[in-house]
C-alpha positions in Angstrom: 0.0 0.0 0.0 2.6 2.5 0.8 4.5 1.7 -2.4 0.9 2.6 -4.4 1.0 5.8 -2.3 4.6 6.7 -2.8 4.2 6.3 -6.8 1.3 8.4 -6.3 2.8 11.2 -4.7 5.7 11.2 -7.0 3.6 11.1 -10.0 1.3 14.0 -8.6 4.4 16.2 -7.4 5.8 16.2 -10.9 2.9 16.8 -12.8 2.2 20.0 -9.9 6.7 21.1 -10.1 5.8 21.2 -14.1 2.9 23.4 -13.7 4.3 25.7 -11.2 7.6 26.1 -12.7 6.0 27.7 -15.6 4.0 30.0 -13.5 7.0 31.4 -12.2 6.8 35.3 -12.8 9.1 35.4 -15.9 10.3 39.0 -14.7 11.5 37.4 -11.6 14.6 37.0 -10.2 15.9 33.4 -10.4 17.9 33.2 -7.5 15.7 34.9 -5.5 12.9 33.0 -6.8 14.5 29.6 -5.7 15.5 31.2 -2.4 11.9 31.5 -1.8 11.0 28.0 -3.0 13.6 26.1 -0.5 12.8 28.0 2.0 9.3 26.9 1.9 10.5 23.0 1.5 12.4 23.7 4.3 10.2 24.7 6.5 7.7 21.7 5.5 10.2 19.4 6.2 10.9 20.7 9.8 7.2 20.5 10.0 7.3 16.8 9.0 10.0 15.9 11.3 7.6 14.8 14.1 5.6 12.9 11.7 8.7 10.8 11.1 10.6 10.5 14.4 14.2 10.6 14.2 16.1 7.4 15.4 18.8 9.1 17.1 19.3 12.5 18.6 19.1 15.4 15.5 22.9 15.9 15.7 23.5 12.1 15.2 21.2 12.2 12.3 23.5 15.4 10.2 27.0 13.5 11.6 25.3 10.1 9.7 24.9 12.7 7.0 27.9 13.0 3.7 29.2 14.9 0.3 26.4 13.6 -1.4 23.7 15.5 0.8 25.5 18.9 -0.2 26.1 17.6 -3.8 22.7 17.1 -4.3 21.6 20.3 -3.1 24.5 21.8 -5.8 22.6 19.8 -8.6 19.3 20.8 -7.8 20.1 24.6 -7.7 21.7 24.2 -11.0 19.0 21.9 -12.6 16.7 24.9 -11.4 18.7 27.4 -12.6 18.4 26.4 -16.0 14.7 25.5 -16.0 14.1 29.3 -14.8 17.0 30.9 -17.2 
């Protein structure tokens, strides 16, 4: 069941990004625009966090953390970037 769900979200999240992204004010800034943007993820995602306990104390969780947390946020920026250019 939580497979069927997970699929789902994924499909509907993409289909929304798509939409959005074009509704981007095109006389906006793009950095500023995707300031904005992961700011707001960010904040949902602290809001999540007691909806999905952590296993180990918050510090333990970034130590577990590596590169490929900061790469990824690198690759996004620039995969938005060039959507928004």
């Amino acid at each position: 069941m939580m497979y069927v769900f997970s699929m789902a979200l994924a499909i509907f999240s993409s289909v929304v990004y798509h939409l959005v992204t074009r509704s981007i004010a095109p006389a906006a800034h793009p950095l500023v625009s995707i300031t904005v943007t992961y700011i707001t993820a960010m904040l949902l995602a602290l809001a999540l966090l007691p909806f999905f306990p952590l296993k180990v104390s918050l510090g333990e969780s970034l130590r577990q953390l590596n590169w490929a947390s900061v790469g990824m946020g690198v690759a996004i920026l620039e995969i938005e970037v060039s959507f928004l250019l």
